[in-house]
C-alpha positions as CSV (number, residue, x, y, z in Angstrom):
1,X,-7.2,-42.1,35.0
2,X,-3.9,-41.0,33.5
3,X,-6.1,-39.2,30.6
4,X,-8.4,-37.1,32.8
5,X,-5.3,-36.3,35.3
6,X,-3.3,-34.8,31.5
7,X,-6.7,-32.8,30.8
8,X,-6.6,-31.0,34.1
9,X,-3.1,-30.4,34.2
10,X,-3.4,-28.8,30.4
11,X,-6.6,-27.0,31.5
12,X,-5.2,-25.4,34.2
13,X,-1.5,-24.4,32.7
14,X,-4.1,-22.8,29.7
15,X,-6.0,-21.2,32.5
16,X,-2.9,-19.5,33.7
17,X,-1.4,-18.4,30.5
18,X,-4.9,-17.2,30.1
19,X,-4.9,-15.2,33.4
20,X,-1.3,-14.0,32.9
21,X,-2.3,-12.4,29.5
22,X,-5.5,-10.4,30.8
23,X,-3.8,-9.3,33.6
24,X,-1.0,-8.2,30.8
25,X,-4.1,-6.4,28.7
26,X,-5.4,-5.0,31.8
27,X,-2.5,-3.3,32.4
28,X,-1.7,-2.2,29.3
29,X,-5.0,-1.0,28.5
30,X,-5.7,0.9,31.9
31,X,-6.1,4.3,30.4
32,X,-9.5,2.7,28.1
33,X,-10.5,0.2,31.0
34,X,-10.6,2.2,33.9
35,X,-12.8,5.1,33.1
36,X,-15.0,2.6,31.2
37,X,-14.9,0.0,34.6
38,X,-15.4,3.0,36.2
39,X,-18.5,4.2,34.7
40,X,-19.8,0.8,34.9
41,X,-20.2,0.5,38.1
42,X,-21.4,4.0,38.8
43,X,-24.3,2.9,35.8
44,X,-25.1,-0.4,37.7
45,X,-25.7,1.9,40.6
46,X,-27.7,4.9,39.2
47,X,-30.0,2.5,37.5
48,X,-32.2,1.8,40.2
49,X,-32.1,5.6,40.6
50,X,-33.5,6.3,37.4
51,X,-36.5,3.8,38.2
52,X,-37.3,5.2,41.4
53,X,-37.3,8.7,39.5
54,X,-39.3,7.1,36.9
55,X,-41.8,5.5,39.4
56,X,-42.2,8.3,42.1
57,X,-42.3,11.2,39.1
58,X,-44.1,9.3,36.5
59,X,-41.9,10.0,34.0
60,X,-40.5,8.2,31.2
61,X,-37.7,6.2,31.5
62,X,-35.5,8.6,29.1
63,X,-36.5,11.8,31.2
64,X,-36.0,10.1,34.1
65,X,-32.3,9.5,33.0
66,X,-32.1,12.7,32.0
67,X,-32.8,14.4,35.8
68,X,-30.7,12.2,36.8
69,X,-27.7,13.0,34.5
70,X,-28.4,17.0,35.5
71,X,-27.8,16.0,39.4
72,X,-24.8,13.9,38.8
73,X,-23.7,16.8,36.7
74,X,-24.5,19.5,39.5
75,X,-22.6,16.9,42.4
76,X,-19.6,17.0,40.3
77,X,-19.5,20.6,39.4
78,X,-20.3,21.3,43.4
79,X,-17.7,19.3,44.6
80,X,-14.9,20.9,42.1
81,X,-15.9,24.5,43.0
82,X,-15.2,23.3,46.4
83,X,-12.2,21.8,45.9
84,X,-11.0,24.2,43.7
85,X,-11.7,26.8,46.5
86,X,-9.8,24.5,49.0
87,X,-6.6,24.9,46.8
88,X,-6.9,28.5,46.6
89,X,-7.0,29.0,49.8
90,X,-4.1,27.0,50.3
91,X,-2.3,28.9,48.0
92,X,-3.4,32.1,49.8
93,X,-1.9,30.8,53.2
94,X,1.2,29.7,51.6
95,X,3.0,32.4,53.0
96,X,1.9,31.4,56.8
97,X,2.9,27.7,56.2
98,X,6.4,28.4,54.9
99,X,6.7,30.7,57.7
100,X,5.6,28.0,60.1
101,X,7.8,25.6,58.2
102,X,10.9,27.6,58.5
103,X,9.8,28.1,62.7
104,X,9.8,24.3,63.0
105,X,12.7,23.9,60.8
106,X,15.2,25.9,62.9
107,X,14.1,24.1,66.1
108,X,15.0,21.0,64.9
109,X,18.1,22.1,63.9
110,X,19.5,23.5,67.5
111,X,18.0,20.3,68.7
112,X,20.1,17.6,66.3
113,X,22.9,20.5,66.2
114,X,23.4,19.7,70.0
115,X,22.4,16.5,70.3
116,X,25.3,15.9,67.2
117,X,23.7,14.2,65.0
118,X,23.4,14.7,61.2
119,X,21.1,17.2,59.6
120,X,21.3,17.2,56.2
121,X,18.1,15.0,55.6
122,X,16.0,17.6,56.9
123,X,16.7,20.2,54.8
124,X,14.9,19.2,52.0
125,X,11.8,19.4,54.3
126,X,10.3,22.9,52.9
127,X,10.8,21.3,49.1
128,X,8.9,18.1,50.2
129,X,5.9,20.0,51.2
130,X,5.5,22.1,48.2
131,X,6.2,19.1,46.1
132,X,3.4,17.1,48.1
133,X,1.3,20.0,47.6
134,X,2.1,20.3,44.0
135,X,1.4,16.5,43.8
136,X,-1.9,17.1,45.5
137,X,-3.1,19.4,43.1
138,X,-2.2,17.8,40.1
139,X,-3.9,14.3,41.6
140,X,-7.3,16.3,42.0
141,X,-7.1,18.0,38.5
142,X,-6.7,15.1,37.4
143,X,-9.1,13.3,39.5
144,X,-11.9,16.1,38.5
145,X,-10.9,15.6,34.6
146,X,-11.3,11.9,34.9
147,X,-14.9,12.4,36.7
148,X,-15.7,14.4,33.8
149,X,-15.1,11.5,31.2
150,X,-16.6,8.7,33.6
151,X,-19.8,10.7,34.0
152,X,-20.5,10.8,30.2
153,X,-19.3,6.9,29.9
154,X,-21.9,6.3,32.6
155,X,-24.3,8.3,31.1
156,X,-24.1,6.0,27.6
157,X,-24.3,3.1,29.2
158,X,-27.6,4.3,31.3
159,X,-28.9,5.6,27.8
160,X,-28.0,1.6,26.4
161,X,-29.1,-0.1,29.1
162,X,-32.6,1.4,28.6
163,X,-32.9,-0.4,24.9
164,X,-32.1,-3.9,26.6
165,X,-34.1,-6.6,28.1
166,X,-33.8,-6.8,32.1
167,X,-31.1,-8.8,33.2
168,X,-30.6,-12.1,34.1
169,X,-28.5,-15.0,35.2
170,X,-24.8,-14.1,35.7
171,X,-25.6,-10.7,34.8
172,X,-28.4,-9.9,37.2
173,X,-26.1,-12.1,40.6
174,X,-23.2,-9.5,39.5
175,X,-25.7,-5.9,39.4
176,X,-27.3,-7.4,43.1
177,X,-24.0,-7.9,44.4
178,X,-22.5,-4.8,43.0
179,X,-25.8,-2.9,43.8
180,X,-25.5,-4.2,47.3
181,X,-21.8,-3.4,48.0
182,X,-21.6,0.4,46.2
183,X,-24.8,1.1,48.0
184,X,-24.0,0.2,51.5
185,X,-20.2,1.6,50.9
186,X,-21.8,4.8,49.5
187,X,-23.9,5.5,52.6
188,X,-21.0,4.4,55.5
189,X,-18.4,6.6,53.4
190,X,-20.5,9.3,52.9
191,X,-21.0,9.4,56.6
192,X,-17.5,9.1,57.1
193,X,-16.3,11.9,54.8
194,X,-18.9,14.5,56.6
195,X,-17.8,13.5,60.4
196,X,-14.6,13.7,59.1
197,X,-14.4,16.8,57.3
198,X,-17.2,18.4,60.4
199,X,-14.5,17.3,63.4
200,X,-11.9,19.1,61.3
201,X,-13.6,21.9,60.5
202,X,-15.1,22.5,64.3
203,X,-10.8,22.1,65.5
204,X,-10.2,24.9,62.5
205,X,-7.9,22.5,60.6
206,X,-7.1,24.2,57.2
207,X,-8.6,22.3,53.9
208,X,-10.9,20.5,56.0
209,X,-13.6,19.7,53.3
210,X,-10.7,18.5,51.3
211,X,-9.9,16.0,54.0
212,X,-13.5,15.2,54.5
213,X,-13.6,14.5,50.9
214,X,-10.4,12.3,50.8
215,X,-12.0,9.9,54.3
216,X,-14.9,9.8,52.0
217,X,-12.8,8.3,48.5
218,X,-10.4,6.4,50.9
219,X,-12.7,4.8,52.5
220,X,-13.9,2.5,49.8
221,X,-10.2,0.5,50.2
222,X,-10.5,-1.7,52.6
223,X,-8.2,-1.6,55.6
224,X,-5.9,0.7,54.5
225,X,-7.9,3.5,53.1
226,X,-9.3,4.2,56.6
227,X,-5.5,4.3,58.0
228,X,-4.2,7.2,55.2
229,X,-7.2,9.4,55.6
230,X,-6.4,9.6,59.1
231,X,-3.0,10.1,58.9
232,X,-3.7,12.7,55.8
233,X,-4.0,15.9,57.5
234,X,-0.7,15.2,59.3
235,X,1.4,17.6,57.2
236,X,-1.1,20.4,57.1
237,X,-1.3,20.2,61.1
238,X,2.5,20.5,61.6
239,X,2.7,23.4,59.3
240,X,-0.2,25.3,60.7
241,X,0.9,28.3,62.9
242,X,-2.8,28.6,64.8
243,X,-2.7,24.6,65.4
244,X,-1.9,23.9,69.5
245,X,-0.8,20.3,70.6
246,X,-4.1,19.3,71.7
247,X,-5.3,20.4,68.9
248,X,-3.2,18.2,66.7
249,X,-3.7,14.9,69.2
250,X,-8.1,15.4,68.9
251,X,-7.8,16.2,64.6
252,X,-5.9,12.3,64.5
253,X,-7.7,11.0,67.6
254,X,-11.2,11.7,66.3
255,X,-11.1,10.9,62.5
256,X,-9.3,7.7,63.6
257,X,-12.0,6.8,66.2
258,X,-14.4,7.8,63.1
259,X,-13.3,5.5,60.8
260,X,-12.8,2.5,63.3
261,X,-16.5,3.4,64.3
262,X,-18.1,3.2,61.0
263,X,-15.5,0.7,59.2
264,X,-15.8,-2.2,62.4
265,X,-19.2,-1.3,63.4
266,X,-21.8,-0.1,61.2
267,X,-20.0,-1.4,58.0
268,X,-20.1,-5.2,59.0
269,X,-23.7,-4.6,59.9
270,X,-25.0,-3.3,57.0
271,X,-23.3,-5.6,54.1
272,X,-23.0,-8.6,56.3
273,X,-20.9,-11.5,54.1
274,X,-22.6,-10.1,51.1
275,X,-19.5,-10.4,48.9
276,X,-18.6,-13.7,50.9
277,X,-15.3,-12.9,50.2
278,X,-12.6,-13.5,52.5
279,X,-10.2,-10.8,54.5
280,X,-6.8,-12.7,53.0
281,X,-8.3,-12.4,49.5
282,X,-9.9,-8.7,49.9
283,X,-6.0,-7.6,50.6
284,X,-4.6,-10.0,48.0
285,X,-7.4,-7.7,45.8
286,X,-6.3,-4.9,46.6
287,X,-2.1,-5.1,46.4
288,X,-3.1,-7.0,42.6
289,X,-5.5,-4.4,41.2
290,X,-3.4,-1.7,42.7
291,X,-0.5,-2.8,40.4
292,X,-2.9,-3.2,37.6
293,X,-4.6,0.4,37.9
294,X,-3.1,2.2,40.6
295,X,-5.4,4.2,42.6
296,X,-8.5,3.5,41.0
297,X,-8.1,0.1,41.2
298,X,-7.7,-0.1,45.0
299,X,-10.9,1.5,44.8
300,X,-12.7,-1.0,42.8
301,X,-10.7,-3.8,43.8
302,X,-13.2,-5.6,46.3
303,X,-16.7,-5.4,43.6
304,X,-14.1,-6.7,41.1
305,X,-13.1,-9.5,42.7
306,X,-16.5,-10.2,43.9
307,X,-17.8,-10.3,40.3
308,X,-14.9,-12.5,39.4
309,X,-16.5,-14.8,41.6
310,X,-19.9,-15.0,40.7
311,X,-18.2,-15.6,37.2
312,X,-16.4,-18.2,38.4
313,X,-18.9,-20.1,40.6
314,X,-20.9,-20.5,37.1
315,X,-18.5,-23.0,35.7
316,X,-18.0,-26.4,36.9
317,X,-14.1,-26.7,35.9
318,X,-13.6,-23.2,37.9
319,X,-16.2,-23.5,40.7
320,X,-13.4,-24.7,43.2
321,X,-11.4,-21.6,42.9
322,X,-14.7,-19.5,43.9
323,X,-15.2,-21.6,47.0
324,X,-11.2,-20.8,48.1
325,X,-11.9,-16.8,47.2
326,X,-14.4,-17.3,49.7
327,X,-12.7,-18.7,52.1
328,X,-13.8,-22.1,51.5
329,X,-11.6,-25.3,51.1
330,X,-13.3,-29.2,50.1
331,X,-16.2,-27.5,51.9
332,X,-14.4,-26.4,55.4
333,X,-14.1,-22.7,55.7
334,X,-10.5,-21.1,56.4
335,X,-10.6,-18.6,59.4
């Protein structure tokens, strides 16, 4: 008894060095790893793409790959024109938000100057926005360059995948689950992203696409994602001369209704317990792969954790820590 109790105890302190040191080469090696995780994912979704191209066109598999690499191509370039557009415009109206900026500036300050309290911390107010806007900027050039290099990753491993047998085992559990996830979070963000972007371009919010764009990447982090595109165009709506109070209240009120909609009512329909993951995990996910890979990682936090799973369930010494990312404890579920 004593012997099998040592074994466990030295598998598991092996299984946490283990863990500790990924999680080290993870980090360490996020600028390789995420554009290649990335691309992975986007290739375990575009594959059944390329055989319904194949099927429905008749074409070859290889030609088939190739329309579909032209498309993906033609989505990115789209959606960079348009957000390139976005930031000129913003650039254009600069003028009318640092005029706007100064208006609401000098309010506040006969307001705390008779009230007699401190102003000094808002001061730095017109330098905050033109460093957020700066930092916006730089995030989607950088966002737009990254897409770039992901696209053509995904693109090999489309072109490699057609040379291999069709997967099974572990391998084909982690595409239907992934499959299953990207699809159904592809459809309910999508959907997000145009009500979004449509609400705020029908109220005459400024960079509305942009927005729209934004619900759409936010929304594939859970819980939070759906909070920060709501609150996103905050900024933009203070600083906008044209923008009325009522105004203001429907551009939060409806994107927020939006995402409740779609993220606590259609979303729980159409994936169901797919993942079979639970909430406390899914969060846990998220903070972890955050730290690991900032942004991007929130993003793929939730499939990678699911896929960590499957892994898991396969082997009989690791099985039991599947069943608790599930939820699932000696075979009682945890609410």
């Amino acid at each position: 008894m004593e012997s099998v109790h040592l074994e466990r105890v030295q598998v598991s302190c092996v299984a946490t060095l283990t863990a500790l040191a990924v999680a080290a080469a993870l980090y360490w090696l996020a600028p390789v790893m995420v554009p290649f995780v990335l691309a992975s994912f986007i290739a375990i979704v575009l594959w059944p793409l390329v055989d319904l191209v194949s099927a429905r066109l008749r074409l070859p598999t290889p030609l088939a790959m190739a329309v579909v690499a032209v498309v993906a191509v033609a989505v990115v370039g789209l959606l960079g024109g348009l957000v390139s557009r976005s930031i000129i415009e913003l650039g254009q109206d600069a003028g009318a938000y640092r005029a706007r900026l100064t208006e609401l500036q000098t309010r506040a300050l006969e307001l705390f100057g008779r009230s007699g309290l401190g102003i000094d911390a808002l001061l730095p107010s017109s330098a905050t926005v033109a460093g957020w806007i700066s930092s916006v900027t730089n995030a989607l050039g950088g966002l737009l360059s990254q897409s770039v290099l992901v696209l053509i990753f995904a693109l090999f491993l489309l072109g490699g995948r057609s040379r291999t047998a069709p997967a099974t085992g572990v391998w084909r559990d982690i595409e239907s689950s992934v499959q299953g996830y990207v699809a159904a979070k592809l459809f309910t963000s999508a959907l997000t992203g145009v009500l979004v972007g449509t609400a705020l371009w029908l109220l005459g919010i400024d960079l509305a696409f942009l927005f729209g764009l934004f619900a759409f990447l936010l929304n594939f982090i859970p819980n939070v994602g759906s909070l920060v595109a709501t609150l996103l165009p905050l900024p933009i709506i203070l600083v906008s001369p044209d923008v009325t109070g009522v105004t203001a209240v429907l551009a939060l009120a409806i994107p927020g209704a939006v995402q409740f909609g779609v993220g606590n009512v259609l979303e729980p329909r159409l994936m169901g317990s797919s993942l079979d993951l639970h909430p406390a995990v899914i969060l846990m996910a998220l903070i972890f792969w955050g730290m690991l890979w900032g942004f991007v990682g929130m993003l793929l936090a939730t499939p990678l954790t699911a896929v960590l799973k499957i892994v898991l369930e396969r082997n009989e010494l690791t099985a039991p820590v599947a069943e608790l990312l599930a939820g699932r404890f000696r075979g009682r579920a945890v609410s």
